[in-house]
N, C-alpha and C positions, 0 to 999 in steps of 0.2 A: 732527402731534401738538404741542401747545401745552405747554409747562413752567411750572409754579407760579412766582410769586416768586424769583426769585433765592435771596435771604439764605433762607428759607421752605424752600425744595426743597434746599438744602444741608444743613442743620440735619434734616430729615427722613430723608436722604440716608446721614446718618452714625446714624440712631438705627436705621435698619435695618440698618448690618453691626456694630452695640454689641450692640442688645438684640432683635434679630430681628422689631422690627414688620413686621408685613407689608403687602400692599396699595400698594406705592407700587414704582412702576419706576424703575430707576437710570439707564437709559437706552434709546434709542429700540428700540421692539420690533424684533427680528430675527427672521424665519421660517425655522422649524428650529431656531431655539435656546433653550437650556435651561441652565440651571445644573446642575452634575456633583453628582453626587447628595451627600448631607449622608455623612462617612464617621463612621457606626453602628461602633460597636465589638460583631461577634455576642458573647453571652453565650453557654456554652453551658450547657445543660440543668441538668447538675450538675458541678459543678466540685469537683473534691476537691482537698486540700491537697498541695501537695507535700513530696516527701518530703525530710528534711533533719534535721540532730543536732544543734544548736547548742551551740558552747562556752559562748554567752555568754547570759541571760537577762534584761531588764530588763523590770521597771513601771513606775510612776510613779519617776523620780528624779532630782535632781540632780547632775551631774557637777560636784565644786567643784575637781577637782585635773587635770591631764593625765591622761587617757587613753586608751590604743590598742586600735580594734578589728580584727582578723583572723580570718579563718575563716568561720564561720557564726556569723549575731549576732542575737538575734529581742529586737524591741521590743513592748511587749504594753499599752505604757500612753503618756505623756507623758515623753518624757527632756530633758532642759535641761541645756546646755555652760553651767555658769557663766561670768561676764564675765570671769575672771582665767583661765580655763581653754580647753585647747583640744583638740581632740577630732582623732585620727590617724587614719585610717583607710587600712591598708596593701594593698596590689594584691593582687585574684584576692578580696576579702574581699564577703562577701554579707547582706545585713542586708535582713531579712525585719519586716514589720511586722505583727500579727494583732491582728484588731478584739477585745476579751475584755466590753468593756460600749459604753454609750452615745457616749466618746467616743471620737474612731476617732484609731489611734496616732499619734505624732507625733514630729517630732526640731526642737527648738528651739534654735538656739546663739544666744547672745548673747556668748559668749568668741569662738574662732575655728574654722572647722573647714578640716585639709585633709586632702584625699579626692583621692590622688594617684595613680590604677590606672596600670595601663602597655597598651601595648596589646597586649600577650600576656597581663596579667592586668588587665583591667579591672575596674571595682566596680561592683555591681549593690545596686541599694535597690529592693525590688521589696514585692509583698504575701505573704502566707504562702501564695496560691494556688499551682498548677500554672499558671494561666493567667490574671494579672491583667489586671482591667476598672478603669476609671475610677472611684474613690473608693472602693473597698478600705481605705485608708489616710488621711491627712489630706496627709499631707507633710513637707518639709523646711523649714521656716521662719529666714532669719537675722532678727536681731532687734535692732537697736541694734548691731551688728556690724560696726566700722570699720578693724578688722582687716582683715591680709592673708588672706580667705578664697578658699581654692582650691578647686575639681573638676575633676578629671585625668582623661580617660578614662574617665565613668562613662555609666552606663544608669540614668535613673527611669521606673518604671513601674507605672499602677496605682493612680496619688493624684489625691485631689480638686485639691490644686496639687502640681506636682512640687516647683518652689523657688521661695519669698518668700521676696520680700530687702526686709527693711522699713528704712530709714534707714541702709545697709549699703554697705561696698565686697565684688565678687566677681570674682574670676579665674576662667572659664569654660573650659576647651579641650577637643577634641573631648567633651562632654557631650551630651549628650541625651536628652526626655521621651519618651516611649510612652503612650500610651493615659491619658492625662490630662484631668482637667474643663479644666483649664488648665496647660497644660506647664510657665512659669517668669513668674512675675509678679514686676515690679522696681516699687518706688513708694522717689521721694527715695532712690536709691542707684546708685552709679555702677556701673556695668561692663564687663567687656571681655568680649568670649565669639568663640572662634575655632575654626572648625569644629561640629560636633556641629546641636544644631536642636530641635525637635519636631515628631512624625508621629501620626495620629490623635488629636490632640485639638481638642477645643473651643475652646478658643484657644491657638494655638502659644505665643507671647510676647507678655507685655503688660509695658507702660510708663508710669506718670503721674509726673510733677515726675521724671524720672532722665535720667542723660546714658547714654547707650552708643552703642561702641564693635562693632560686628560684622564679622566677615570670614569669608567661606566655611561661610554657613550653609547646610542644607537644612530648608526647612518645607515638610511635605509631606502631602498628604490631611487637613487640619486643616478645620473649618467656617471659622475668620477665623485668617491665619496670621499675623498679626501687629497690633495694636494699639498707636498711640504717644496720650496726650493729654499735652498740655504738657510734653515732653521734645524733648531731642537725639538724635535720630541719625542715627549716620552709618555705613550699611553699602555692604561693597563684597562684591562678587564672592559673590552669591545666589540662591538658587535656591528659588522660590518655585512650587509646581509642584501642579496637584490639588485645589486648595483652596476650596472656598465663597465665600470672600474673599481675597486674597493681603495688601493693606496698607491699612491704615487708619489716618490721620493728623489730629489735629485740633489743632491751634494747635500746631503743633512746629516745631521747625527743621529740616531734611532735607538728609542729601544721601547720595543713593542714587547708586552709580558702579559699573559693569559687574554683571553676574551676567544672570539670564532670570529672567520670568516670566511664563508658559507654562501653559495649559491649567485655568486657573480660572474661576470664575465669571463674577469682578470683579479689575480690577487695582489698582492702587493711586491708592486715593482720598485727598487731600487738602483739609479744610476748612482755612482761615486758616494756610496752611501758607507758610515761605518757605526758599528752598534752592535745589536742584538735582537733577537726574536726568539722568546723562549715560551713554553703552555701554550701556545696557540694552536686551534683547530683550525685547520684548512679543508673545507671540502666542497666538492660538487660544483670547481670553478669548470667553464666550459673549455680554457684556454690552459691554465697555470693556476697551481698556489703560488709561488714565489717567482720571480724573476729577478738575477742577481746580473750586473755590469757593472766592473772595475769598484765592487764593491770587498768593503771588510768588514762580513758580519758574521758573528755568532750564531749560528742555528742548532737549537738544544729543545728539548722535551718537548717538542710537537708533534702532532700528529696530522700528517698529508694524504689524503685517501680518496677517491673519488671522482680526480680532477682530471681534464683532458692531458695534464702533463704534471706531475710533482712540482718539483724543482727544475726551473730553467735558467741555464749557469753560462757565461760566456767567460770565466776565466777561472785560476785556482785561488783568489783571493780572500774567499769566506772559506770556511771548516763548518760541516753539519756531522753533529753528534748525539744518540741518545734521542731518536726521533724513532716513531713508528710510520712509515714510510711503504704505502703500501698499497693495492688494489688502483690503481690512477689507472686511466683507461690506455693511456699510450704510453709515456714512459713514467716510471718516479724521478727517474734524473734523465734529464736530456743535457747534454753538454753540449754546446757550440761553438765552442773556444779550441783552442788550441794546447791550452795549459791542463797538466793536472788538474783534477777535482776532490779531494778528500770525503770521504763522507765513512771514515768508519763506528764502528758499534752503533748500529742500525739496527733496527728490527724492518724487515723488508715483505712479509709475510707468509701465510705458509707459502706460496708458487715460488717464493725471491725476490732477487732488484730485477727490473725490467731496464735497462740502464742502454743511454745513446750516447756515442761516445765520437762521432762526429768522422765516423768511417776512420775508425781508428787515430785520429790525432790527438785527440783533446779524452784522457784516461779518464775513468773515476774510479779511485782507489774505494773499495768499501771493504774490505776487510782488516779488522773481525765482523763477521757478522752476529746478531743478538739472535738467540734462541727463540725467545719469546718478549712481547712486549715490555719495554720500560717498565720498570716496578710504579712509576707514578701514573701510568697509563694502560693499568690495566682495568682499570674499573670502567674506561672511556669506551672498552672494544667488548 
């Protein structure tokens, strides 16, 4: 099978796990394989409201002074934390959102907001449903928000975006979206987010112009479970599992360090990316663990195994070192490019490297080869 251009086949490459063109393979056909199915949120027939009392009722309004919601809270229009103001939200508390006309509800802070559940009472932002679907509601939006904004503990479910952070700093910790168009979309705002994730949505987390911080996420049965353009990040210890697409990175900095990711489509694709990827489990993608273009990364102490194709490489700009690299149903390396590919001290398995080298143009150097698995990867095999 012959590959497009280079720079061409990348660029296409990354417009298929954005905006779902179709018609183009990401890489070399594998028989028997399939991408896991797109996770559909069932609607059911009729969904009646659930039942609930609320203390507190809002429409359209601004909040210009502090303050605190508990209990049952329903939102029925547009509410805005003014900038001098900040908005409490105490544990076990549930704030419901119901669509009443054309625009669908909303919670805007441009003051601060912290949403501190515990984990015996966590906070739920849900829809007015018994059983919310994706875009029920609009969402959480920070807004010019440079404040200390926190989420503690909480469940969103049920919103077109669960949280925009637009030009914002956010404290994340165990958080997490449900059944979202898009779980938490960050642009030009920094964040830390530790534990928590998004599951069944459309896109788990997205990134453009922001820095973050991740640790011990799970993103889970999403179409694309993660999206970075022109940001930093740097996550460790992740679980990227079920997904359509696992990572998708375009001109960012990376540096991905232990965690898996296991049983997706596509593993984590890189355009003009540079960083690193080290301890990471790759397996049982149907397409690819890695997909690398006019990238410079680091690839060290992983383990690739399983997958319709290892590593998929369109030029010699990354170096993979110190990997166990092995058993992939088509190739461990498939090269597409034209340039060298480096990949020595490998452990390739007992059979070898299974290696594509693009009908001889495009080399991959793998020698030396390793005996036996990396000393820190052998307790994994």
């Amino acid at each position: 099978m012959r590959y497009p251009n280079l720079y061409i086949f990348g660029i296409l490459l990354f417009a298929v796990l954005h905006l779902g063109v179709p018609a183009i393979a990401a890489a070399p056909p594998v028989s028997g394989s399939a991408h896991p199915p797109a996770q559909a949120v069932a609607i059911p027939e009729a969904r009646g409201e659930a039942v609930f009392a609320p203390g507190l009722v809002y429409a359209d309004r601004v909040l210009d002074e502090d303050t605190v919601w508990r209990g049952e809270v329903l939102v029925e229009g547009v509410v805005t934390v003014a900038s001098k103001a900040t908005l409490t939200v105490e544990p076990g508390t549930v704030v419901r959102f119901r669509r009443k006309a054309a625009q669908a509800p909303l919670l805007v802070v441009q003051g601060r907001l912290v949403a501190a559940g515990t984990k015996d009472a966590p906070i739920l932002f849900t829809s007015s449903f018994a059983i919310a679907v994706a875009a029920d509601w609009q969402g959480i939006m920070l807004l010019g928000s440079e404040k200390k904004n926190v989420m503690e503990n909480c469940r969103v479910e049920g919103a077109q975006i669960g949280l925009e952070a637009l030009y914002s700093n956010v404290t994340l910790k165990n958080t997490r979206v449900e059944r979202a168009g898009v779980g938490m979309r960050f642009q030009d705002t920094l964040v830390v987010m530790e534990s928590g994730g998004a599951r069944d949505c459309g896109t788990g987390l997205s990134f453009f112009e922001s820095e973050a911080t991740l640790r011990n996420l799970s993103l889970v049965a999403n179409r694309l479970a993660l999206s970075a353009r022109r940001s930093s990040i740097y996550m460790q210890e992740a679980n990227l599992s079920g997904n359509g697409a696992a990572f998708s990175g375009d001109s960012c900095r990376v540096k991905i360090q232990g965690g898996a990711v296991l049983d997706n489509g596509s593993g984590v694709t890189l355009l003009e990316c540079e960083g690193a990827v080290t301890g990471v489990k790759f397996a049982r993608m149907s397409e690819y663990g890695m997909s690398l273009t006019a990238s410079r990364i680091r690839i060290s102490a992983n383990q690739i195994t399983g997958n319709g194709t290892g590593l998929l490489v369109f030029d010699g700009a990354s170096v993979a070192w110190e990997n166990a690299i092995h058993d992939n149903v088509g190739n461990d390396i498939y090269n597409a490019g034209i340039e060298e590919f480096r990949a020595p001290g490998n452990w390739w398995g007992a059979s070898g490297p299974k290696i594509f080298d693009n009908s001889g143009r495009g080399k991959v150097l793998y020698a030396p080869r390793l005996s036996k698995p990396p000393s820190h990867q052998e307790a994994q095999l």
